[in-house]
ZALOTI-18764 format. One line per 2 residues: their letters; for each residue x, y, z of N, C-alpha, C, O, CB. Coordinates in steps of 0.02 Angstrom, whole numbers, plus 50000, padded with zeros to 5 digits. Last residue first. Glycine has a CB too. Example, Ala and Ser with C-alpha at 12.3 -4.5 7.8 and 13.67 -1.06 7.14 Angstrom:
// ZALOTI-18764
SA = 50642:49888:50354:50684:49947:50357:50645:50002:50394:50670:50057:50402:50704:49970:50286  50660:49716:50390:50615:49775:50390:50660:49835:50390:50712:49834:50423:50565:49776:50452
This chain:
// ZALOTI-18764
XX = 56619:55132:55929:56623:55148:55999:56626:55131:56050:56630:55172:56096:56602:55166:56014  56641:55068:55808:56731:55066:55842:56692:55121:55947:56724:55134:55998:56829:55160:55749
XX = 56534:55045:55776:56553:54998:55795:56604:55010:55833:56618:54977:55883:56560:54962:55754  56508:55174:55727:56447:55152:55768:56499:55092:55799:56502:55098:55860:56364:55125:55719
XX = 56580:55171:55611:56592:55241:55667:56557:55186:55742:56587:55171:55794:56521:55343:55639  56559:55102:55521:56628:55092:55554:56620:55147:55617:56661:55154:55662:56699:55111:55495
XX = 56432:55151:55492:56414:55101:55535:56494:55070:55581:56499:55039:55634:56372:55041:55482  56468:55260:55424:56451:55271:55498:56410:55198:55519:56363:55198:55559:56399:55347:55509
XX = 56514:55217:55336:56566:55237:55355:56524:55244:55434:56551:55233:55488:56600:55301:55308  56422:55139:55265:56476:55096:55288:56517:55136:55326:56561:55105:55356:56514:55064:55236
XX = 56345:55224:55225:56320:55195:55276:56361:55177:55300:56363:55187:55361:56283:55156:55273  56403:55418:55220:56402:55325:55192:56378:55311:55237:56372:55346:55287:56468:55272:55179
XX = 56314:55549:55204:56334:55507:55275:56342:55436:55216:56298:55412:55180:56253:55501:55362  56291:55694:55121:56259:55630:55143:56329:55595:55162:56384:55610:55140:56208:55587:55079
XX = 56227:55874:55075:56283:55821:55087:56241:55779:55115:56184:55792:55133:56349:55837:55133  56202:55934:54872:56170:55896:54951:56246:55857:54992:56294:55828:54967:56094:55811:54925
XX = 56252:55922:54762:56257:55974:54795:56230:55965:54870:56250:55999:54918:56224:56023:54757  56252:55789:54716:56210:55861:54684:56196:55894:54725:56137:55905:54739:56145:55859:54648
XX = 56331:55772:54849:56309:55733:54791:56256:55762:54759:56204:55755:54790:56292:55667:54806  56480:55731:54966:56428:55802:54914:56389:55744:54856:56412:55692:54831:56503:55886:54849
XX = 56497:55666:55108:56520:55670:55030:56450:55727:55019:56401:55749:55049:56519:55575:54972  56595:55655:55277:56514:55661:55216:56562:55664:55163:56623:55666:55159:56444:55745:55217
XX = 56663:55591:55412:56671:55639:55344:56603:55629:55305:56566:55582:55318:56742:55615:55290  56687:55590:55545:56626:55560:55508:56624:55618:55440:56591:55668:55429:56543:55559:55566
XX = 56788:55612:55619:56757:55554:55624:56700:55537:55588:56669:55484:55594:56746:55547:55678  56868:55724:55583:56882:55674:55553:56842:55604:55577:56861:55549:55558:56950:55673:55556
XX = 56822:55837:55655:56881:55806:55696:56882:55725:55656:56893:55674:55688:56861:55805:55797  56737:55879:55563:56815:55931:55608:56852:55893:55623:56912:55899:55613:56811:55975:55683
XX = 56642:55786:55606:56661:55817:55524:56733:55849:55541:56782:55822:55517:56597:55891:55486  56606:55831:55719:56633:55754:55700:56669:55743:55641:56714:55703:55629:56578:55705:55692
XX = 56541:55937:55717:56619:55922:55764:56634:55874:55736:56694:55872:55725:56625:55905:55845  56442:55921:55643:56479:55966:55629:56539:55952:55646:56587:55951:55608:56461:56016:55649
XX = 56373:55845:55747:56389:55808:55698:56455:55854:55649:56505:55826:55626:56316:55791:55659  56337:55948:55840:56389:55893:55862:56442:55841:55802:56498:55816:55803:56339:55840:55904
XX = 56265:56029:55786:56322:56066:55781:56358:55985:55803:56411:55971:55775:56330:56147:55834  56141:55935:55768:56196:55948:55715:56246:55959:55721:56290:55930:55688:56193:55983:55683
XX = 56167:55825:55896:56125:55876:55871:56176:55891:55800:56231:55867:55786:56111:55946:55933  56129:55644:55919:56178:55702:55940:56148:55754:55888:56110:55734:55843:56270:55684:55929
XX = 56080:55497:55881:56064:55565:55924:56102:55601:55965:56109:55596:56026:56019:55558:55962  56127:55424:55784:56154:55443:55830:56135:55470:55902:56163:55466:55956:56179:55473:55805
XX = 56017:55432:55701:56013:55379:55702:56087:55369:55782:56090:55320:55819:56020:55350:55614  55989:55563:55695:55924:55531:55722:55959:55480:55740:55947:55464:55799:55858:55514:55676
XX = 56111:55600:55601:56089:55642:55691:56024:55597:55732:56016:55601:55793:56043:55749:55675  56091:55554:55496:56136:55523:55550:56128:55561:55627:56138:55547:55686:56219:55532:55521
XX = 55957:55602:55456:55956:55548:55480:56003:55525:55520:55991:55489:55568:55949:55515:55442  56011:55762:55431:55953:55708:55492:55966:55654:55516:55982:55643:55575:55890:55681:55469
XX = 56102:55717:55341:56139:55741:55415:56089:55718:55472:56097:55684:55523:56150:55835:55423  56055:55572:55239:56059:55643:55253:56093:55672:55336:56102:55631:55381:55980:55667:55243
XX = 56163:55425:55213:56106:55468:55239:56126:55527:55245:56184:55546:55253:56078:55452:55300  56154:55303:55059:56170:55359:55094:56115:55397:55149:56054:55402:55141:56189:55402:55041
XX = 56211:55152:55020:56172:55156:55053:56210:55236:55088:56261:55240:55122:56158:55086:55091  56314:55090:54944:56314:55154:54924:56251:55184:54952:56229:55233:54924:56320:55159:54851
XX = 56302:54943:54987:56362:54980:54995:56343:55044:54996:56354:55070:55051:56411:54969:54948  56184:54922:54937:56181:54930:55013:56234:54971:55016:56229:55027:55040:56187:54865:55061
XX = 56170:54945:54816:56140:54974:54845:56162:55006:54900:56165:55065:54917:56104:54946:54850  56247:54827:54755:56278:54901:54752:56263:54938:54807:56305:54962:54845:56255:54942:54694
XX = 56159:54749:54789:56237:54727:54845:56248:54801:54826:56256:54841:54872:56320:54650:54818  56071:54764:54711:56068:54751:54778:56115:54755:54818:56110:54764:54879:56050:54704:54788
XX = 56140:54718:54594:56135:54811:54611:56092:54805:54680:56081:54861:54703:56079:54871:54536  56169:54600:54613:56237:54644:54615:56198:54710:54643:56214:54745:54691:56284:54656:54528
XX = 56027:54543:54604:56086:54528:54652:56146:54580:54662:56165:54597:54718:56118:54465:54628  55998:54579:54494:55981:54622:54529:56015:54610:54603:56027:54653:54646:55911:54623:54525
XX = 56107:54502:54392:56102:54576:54402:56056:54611:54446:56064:54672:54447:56091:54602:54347  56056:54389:54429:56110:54391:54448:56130:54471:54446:56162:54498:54491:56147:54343:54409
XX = 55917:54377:54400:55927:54362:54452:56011:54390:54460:56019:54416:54515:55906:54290:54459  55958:54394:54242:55885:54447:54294:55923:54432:54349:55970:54471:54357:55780:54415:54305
XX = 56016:54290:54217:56053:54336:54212:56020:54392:54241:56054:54438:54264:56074:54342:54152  55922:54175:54250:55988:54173:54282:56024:54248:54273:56059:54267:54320:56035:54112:54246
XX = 55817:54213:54147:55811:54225:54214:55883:54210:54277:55886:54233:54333:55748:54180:54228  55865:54193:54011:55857:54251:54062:55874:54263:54126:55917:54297:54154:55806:54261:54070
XX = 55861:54049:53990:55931:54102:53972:55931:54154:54008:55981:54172:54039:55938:54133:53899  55722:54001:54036:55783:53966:54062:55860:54027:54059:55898:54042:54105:55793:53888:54003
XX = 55672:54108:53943:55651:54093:54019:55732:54081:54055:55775:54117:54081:55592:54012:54026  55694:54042:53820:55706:54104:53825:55712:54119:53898:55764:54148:53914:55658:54140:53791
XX = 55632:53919:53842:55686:53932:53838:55734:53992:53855:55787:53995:53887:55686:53919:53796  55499:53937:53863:55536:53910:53909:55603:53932:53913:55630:53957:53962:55534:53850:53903
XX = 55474:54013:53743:55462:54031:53799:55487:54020:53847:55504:54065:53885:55424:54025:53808  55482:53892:53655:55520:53955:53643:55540:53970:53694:55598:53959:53713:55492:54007:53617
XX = 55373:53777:53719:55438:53780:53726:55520:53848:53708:55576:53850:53732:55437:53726:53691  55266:53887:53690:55277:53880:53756:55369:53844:53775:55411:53864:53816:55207:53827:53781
XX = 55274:53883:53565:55272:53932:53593:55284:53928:53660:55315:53974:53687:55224:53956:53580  55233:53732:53522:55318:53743:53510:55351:53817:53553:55409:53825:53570:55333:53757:53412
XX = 55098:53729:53598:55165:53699:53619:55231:53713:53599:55280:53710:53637:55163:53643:53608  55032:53798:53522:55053:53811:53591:55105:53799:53615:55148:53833:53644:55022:53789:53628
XX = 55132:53787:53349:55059:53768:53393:55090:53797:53479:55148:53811:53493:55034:53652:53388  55158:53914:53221:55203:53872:53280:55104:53858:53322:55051:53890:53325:55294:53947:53347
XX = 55189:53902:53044:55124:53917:53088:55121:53900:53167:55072:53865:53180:55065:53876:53058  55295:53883:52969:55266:53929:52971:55207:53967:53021:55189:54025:53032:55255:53918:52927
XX = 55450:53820:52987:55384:53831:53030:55350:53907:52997:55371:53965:53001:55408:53839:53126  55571:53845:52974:55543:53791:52938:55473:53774:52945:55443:53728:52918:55577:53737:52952
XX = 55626:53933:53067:55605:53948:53015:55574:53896:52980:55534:53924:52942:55647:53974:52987  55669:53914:53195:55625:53885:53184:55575:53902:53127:55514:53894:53126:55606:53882:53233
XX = 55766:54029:53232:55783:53957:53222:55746:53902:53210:55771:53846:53212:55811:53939:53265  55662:54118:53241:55715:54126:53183:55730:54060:53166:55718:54031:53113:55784:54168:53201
XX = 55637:54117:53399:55574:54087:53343:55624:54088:53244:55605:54053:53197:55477:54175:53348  55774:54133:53461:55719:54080:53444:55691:54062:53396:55702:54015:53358:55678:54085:53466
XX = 55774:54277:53413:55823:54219:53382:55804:54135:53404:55817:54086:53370:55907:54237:53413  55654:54335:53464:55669:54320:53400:55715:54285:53369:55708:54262:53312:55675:54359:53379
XX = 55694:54313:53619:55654:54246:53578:55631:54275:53496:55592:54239:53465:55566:54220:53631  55818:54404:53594:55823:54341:53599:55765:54275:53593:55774:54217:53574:55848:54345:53652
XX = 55761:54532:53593:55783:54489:53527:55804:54430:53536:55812:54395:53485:55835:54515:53488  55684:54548:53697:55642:54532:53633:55686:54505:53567:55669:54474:53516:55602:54603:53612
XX = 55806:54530:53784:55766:54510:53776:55719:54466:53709:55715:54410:53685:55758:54550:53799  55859:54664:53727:55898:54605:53739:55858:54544:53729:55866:54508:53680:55926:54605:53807
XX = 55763:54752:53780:55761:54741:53692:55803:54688:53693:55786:54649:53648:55790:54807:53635  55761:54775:53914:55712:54715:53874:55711:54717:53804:55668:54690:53770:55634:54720:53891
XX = 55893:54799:53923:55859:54731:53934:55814:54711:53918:55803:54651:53906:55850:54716:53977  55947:54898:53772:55911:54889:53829:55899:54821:53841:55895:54780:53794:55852:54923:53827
XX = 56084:54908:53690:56020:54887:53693:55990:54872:53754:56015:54828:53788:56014:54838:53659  56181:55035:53622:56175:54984:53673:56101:54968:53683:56060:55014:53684:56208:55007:53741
């Protein structure tokens, strides 16, 4: 599988390819490559950092601190909350962490 920017580099090689009849390209045919290559990209840059932005937020995690800061209630409280099904965590190399989405459903239903 090819990296984005080897994606990339091979795409203004299939440019400049298609302009085999050329041996010697002036600024200008370089700059139109360029453009081009540009034009194909940058919709698909933009649209994949769009998504892993959106991933982000979704999969936006906090440590127990933070939900204790962002609550302020003490651990053992947060502990209770865990017990009593209001604020389940996940494990994630071995660390636990708070969805955002789940404790922003928490934050709202109070």
């Amino acid at each position: 599988m090819n990296t984005k920017k080897e994606q990339y580099q091979i795409l203004f090689t299939q440019h400049l390819l298609n302009n085999t009849h050329k041996k010697i390209y002036s600024l200008n045919d370089v700059e139109k490559i360029i453009n081009k290559v540009i034009d194909s990209c940058v919709p698909k840059i933009v649209t994949s950092v769009l998504e892993q932005q959106s991933l982000n937020s979704e999969l936006k995690l906090y440590t127990r601190k933070e939900v204790c800061d962002i609550l302020d209630v003490t651990t053992t409280t947060l502990h209770n909350y865990k017990h009593q099904g209001k604020l389940v965590p996940i494990k994630k190399n071995g660390k636990v962490y708070y969805k955002a989405a789940d404790l922003n459903n928490y934050i709202n239903k109070q």
